[in-house]
BAFI-3210 file (N, C-alpha, C; in Angstrom, 3 decimals, decimal comma, padded with zeros to 6 digits):
// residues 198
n [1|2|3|4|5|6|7|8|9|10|11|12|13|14|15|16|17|18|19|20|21|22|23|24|25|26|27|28|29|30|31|32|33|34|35|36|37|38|39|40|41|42|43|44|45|46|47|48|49|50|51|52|53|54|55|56|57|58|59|60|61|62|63|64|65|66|67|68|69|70|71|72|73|74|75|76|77|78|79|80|81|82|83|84|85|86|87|88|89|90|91|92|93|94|95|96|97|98|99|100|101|102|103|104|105|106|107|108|109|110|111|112|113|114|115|116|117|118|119|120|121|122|123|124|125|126|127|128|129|130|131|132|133|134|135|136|137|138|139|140|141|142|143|144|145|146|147|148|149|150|151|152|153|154|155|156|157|158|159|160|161|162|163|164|165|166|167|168|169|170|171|172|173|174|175|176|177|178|179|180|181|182|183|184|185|186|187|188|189|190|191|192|193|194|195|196|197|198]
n.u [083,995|081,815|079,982|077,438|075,243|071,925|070,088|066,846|065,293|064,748|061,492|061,300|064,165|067,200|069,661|072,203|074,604|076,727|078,741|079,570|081,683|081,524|082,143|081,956|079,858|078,146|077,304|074,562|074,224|071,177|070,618|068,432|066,448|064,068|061,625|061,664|060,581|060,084|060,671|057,840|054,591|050,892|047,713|044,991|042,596|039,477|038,041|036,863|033,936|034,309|032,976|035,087|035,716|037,196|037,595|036,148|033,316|033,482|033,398|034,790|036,086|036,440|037,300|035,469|036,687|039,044|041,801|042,522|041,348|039,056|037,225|033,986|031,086|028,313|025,219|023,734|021,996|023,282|025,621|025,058|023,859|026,399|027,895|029,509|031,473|032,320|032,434|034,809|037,029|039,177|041,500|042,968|046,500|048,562|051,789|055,063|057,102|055,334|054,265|052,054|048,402|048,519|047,585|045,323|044,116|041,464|039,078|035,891|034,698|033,221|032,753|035,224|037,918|039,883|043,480|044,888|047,914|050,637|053,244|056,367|055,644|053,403|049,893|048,054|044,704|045,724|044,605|043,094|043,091|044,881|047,807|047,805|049,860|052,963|055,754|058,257|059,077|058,257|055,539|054,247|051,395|050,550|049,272|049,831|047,200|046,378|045,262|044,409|045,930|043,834|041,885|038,908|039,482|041,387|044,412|046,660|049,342|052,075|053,682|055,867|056,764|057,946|056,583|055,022|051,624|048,179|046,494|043,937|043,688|043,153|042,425|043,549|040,577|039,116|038,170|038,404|041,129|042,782|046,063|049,305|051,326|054,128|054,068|054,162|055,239|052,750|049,667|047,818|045,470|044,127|045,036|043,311|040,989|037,564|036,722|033,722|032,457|031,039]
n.v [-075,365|-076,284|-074,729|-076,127|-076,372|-077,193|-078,129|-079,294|-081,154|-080,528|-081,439|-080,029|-080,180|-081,185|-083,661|-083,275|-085,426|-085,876|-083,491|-081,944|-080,622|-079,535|-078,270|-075,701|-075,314|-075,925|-079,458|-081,034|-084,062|-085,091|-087,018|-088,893|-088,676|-089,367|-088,249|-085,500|-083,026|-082,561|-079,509|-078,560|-078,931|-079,913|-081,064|-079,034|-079,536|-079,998|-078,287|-075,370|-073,754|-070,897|-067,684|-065,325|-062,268|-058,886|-055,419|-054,038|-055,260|-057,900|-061,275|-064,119|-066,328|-069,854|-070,167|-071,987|-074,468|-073,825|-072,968|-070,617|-067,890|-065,972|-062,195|-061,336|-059,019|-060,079|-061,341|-062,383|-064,326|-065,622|-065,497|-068,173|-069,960|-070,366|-071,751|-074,727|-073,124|-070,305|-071,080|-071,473|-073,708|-073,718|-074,876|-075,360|-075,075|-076,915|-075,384|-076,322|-073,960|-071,521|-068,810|-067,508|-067,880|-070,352|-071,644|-073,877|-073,092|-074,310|-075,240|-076,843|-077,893|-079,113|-081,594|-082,344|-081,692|-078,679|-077,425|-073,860|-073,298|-071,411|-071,918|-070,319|-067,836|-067,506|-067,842|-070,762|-073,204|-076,463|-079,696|-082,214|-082,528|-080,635|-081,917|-083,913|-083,517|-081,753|-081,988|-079,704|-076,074|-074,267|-073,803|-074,459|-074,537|-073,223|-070,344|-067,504|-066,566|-063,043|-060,721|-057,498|-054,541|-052,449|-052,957|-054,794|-056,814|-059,200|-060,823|-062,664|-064,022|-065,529|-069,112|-069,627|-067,982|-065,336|-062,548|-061,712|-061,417|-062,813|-061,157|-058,808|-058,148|-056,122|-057,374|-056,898|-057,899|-056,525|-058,059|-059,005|-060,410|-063,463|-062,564|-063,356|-060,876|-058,654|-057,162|-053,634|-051,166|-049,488|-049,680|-051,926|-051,851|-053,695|-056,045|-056,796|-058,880|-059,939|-062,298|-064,304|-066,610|-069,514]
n.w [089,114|086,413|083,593|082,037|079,579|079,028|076,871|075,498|073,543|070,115|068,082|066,017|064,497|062,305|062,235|061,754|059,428|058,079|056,424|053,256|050,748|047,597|044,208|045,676|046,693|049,702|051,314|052,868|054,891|056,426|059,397|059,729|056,855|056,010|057,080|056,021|054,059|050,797|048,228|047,177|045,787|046,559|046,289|047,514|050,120|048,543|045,106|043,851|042,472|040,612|039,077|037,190|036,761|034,676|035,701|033,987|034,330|032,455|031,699|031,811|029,962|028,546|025,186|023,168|021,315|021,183|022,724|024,300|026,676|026,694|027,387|027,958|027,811|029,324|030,427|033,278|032,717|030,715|031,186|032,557|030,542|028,938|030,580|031,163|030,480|031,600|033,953|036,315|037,845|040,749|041,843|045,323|046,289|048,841|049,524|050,295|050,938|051,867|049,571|049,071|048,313|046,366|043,535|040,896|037,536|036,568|033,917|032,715|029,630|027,130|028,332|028,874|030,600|031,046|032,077|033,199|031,504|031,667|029,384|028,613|028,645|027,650|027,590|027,584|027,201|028,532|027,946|029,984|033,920|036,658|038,210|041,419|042,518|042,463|041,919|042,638|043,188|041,238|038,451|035,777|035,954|038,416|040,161|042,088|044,008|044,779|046,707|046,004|047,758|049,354|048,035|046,713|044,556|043,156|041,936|039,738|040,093|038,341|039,526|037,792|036,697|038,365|039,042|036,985|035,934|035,398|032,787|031,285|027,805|025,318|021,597|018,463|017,450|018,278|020,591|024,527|025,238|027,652|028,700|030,141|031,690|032,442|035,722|036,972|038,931|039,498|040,046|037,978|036,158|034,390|035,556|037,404|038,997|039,323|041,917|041,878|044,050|043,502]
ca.u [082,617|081,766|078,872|076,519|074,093|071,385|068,561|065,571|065,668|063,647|060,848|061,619|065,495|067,492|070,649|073,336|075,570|077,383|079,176|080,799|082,259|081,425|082,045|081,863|078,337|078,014|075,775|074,320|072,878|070,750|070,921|067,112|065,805|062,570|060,612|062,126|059,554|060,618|059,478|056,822|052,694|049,972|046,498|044,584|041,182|038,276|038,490|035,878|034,220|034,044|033,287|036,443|035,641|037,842|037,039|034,534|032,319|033,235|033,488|036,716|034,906|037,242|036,714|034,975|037,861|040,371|043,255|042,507|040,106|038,205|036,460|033,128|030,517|027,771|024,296|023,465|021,678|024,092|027,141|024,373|023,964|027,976|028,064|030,432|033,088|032,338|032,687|036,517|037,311|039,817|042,017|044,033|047,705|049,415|053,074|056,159|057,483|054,132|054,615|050,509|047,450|048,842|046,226|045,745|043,170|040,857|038,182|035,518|034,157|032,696|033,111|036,643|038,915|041,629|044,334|045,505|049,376|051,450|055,028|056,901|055,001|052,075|048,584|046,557|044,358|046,084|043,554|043,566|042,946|046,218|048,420|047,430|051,478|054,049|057,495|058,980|058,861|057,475|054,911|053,303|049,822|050,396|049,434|049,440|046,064|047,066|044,530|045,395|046,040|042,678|040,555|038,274|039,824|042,415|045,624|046,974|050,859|052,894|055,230|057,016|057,662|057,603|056,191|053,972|050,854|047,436|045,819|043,373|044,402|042,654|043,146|043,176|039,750|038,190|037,927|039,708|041,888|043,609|047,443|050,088|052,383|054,682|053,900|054,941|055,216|051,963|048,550|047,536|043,266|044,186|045,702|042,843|039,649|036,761|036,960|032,704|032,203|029,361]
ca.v [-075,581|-075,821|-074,810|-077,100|-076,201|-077,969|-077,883|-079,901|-081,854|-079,601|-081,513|-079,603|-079,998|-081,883|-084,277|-083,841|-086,734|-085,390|-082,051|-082,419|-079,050|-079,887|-077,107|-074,399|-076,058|-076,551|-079,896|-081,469|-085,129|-085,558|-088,465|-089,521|-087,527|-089,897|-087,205|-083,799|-082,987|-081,526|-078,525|-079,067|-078,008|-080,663|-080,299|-078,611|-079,677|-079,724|-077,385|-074,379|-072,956|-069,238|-066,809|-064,342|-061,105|-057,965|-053,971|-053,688|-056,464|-058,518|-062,232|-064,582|-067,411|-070,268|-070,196|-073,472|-075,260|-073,083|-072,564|-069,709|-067,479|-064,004|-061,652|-060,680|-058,351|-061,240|-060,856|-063,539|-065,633|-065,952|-066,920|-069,561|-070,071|-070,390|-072,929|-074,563|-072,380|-069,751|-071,314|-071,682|-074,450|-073,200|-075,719|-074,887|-076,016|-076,568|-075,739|-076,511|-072,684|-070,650|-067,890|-066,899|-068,653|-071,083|-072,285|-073,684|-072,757|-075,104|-075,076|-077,599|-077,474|-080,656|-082,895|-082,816|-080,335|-078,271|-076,497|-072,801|-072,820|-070,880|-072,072|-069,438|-066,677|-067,857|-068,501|-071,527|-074,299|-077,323|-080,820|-082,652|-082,169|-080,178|-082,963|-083,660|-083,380|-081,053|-081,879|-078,476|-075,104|-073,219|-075,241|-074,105|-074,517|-072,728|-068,720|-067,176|-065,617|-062,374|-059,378|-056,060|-053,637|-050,951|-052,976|-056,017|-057,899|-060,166|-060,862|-063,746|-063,881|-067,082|-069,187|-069,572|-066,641|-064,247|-060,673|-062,019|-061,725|-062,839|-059,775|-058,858|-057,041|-055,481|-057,772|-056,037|-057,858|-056,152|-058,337|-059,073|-061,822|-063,185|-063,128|-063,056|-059,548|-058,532|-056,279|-052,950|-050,314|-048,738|-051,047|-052,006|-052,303|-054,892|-057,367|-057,118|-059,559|-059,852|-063,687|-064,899|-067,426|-069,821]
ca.w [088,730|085,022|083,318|081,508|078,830|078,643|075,738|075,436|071,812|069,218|067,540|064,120|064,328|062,038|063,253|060,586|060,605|057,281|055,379|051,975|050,096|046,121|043,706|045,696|047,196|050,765|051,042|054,214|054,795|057,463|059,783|059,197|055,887|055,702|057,602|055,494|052,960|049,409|048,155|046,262|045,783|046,651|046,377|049,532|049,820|047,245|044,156|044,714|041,435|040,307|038,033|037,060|035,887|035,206|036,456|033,450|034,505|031,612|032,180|031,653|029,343|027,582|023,868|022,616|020,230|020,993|023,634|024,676|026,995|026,086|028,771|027,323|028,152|029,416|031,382|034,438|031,339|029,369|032,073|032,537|029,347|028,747|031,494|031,771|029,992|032,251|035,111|036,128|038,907|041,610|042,882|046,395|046,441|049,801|049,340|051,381|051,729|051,029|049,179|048,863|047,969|045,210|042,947|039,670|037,502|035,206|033,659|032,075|028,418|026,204|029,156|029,017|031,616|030,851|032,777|032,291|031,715|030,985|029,225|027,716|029,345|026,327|028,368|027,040|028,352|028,330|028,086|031,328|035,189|037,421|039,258|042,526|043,378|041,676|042,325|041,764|043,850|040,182|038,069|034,704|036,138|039,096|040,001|043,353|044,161|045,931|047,042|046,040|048,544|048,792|046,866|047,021|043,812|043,029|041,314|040,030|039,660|037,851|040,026|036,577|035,967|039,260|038,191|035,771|036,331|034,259|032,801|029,831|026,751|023,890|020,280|017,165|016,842|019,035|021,837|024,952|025,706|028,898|028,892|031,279|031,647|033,641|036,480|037,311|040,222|039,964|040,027|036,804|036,377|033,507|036,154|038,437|038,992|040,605|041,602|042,365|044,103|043,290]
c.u [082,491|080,257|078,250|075,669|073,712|070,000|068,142|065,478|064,137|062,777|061,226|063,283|065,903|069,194|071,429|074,478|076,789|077,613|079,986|080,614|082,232|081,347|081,371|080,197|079,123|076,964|075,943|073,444|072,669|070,548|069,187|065,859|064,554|061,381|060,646|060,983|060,635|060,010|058,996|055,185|052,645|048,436|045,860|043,585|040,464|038,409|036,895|035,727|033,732|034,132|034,598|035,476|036,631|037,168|035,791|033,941|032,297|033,687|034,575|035,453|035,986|036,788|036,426|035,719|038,436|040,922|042,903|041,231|040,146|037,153|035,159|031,730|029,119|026,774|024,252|022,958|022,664|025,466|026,312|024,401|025,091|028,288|028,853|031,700|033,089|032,607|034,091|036,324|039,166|040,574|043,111|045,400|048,482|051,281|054,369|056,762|056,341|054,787|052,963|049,710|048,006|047,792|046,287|043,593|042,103|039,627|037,039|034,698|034,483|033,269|034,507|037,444|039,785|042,022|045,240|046,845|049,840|052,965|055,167|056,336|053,628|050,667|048,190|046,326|045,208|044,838|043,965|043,495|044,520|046,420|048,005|049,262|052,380|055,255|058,355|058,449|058,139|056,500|053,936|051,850|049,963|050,286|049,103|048,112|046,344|045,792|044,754|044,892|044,687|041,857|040,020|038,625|041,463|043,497|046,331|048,229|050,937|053,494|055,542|058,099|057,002|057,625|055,473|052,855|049,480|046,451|044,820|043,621|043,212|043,389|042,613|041,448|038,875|037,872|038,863|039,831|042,831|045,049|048,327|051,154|052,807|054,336|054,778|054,487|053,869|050,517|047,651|046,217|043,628|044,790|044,740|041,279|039,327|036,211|035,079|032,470|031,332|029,697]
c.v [-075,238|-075,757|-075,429|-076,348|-077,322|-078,124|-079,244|-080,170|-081,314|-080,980|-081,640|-079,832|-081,033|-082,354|-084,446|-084,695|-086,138|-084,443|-082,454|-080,886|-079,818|-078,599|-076,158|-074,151|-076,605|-078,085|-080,616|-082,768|-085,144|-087,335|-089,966|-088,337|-088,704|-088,902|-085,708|-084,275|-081,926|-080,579|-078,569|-078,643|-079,820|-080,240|-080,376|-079,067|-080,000|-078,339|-076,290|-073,429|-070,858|-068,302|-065,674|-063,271|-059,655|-056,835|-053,903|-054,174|-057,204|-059,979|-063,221|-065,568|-068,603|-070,214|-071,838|-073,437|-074,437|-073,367|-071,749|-069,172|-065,985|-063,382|-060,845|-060,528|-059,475|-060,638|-062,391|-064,551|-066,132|-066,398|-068,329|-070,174|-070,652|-071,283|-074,054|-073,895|-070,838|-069,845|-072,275|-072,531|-073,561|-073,675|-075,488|-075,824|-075,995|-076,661|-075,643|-074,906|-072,002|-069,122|-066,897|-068,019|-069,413|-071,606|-072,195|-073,797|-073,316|-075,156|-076,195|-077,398|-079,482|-081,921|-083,271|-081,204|-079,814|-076,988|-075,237|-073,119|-071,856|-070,596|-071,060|-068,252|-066,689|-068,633|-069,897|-072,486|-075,542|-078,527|-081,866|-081,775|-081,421|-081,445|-083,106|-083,364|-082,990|-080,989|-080,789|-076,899|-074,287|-074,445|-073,695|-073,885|-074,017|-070,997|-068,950|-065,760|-064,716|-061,095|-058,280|-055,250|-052,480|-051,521|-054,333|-056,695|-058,706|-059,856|-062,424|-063,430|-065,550|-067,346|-069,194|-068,982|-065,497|-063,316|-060,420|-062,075|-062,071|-061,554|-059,776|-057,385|-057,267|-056,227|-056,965|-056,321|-057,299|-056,376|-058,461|-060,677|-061,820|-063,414|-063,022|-061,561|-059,396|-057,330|-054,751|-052,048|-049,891|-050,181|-050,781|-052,446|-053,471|-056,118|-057,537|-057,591|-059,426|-061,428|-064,150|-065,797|-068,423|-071,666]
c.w [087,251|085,331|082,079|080,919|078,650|077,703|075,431|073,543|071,407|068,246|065,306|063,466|063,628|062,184|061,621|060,680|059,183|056,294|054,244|051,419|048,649|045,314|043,895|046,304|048,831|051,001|052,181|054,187|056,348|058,365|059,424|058,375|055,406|055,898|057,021|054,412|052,284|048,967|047,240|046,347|045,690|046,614|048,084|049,540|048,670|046,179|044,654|043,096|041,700|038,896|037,973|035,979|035,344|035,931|035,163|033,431|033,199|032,308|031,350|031,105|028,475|026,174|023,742|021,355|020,491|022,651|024,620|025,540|026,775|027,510|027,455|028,190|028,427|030,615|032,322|033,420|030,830|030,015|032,280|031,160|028,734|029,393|030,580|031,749|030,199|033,937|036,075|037,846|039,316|042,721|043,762|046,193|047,756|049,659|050,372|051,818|050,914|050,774|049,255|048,585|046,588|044,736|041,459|039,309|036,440|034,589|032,784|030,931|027,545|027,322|029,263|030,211|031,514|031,938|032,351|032,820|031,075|030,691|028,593|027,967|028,358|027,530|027,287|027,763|027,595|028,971|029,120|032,913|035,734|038,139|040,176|043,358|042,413|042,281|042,266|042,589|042,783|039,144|037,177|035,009|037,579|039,412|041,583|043,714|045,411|046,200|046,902|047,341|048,355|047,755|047,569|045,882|043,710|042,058|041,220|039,169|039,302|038,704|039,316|036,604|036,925|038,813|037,496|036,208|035,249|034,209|031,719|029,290|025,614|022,620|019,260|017,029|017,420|021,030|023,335|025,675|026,987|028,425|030,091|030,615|032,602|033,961|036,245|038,818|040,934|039,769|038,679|036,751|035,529|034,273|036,991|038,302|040,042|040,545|042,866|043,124|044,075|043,206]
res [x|x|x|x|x|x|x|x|x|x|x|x|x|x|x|x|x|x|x|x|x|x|x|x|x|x|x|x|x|x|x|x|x|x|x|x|x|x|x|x|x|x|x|x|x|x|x|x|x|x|x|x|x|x|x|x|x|x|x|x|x|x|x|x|x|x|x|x|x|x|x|x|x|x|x|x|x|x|x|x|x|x|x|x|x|x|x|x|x|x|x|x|x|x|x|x|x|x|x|x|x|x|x|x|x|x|x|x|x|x|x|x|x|x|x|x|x|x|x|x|x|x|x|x|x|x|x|x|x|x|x|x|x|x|x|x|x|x|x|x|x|x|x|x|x|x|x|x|x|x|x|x|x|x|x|x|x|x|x|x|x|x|x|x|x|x|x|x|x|x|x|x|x|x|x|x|x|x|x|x|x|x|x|x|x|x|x|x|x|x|x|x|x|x|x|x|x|x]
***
């Protein structure tokens, strides 16, 4: 009498029909790779706006003609007032292995839209809407909106550049500006917002 295994064909399973050994690379084709998805970000839904503030209730604002955004000390008038370059759009990304809330972050000023990236670990808005499809597991215009632990605000890390997160810093001129820094051990108030929704 032998014994027979018998399993019930998995759904998620894929039917490799071929192995090749290439420098030191295992690589695998599947028998029907029409249905494998790549990993990649898409957009999730509708974008969802919000104000960003840090811990001293100052408000994340893009500068008009410039690149860049500044957190400044601002009453309910005057984020109105500031409209629209106070008011940061919040678009969901669904990605093939989630890591956290992926989302990129844009903002609109003189009727035109720009997207925060950041190449080179350098924040600025770049002119133009986020992709609706990013070929690529890390993506310049992408941060993962994460919750800190013991608090009610946020955190937004780079895929770029894992560890990085966007923070605001003190410029010589006084004011403060957003950049990206890298993290460390203990929880840094300069990495953490309070993300409105409205």
């Amino acid at each position: 009498m032998t014994d027979e295994m018998y399993c019930e064909p998995d759904d998620n399973a894929i039917d490799l029909v071929e192995i090749e050994f290439r420098d030191g690379t295992l690589y695998f084709k599947a028998e029907d790779d029409d249905h494998l998805e790549s990993d990649d970000f898409r957009k999730l839904g509708g974008p969802k706006n919000a104000i960003l503030r840090n811990l001293n209730n100052q408000v994340l604002m893009k500068k008009s003609g410039m690149d860049i955004a500044v957190l400044e000390d601002m009453t309910d008038c005057e984020i109105q007032a500031n409209a629209p370059q106070t008011v940061f759009i919040m678009q969901a990304y669904k990605e093939t292995v989630p890591k956290g809330l992926a989302i990129a972050i844009l903002v609109r000023s003189k009727n035109q839209i720009y997207s925060l990236s950041c190449q080179n670990k350098e924040l600025q808005f770049k002119e133009g809407a986020a992709p609706n499809h990013i070929a690529s597991t890390t993506s310049d215009f992408i941060f993962y909106q994460k919750k800190v632990i013991g608090h009610e605000k946020m955190q937004f890390e780079s895929s770029l550049y894992p560890g990085y997160f966007l923070a605001c810093e003190k410029e010589q001129q006084g004011y403060f500006k957003l950049v990206l820094k890298e993290g460390c051990e203990e929880v840094d108030k300069f990495m953490m917002f309070i993300v409105q929704y409205c």
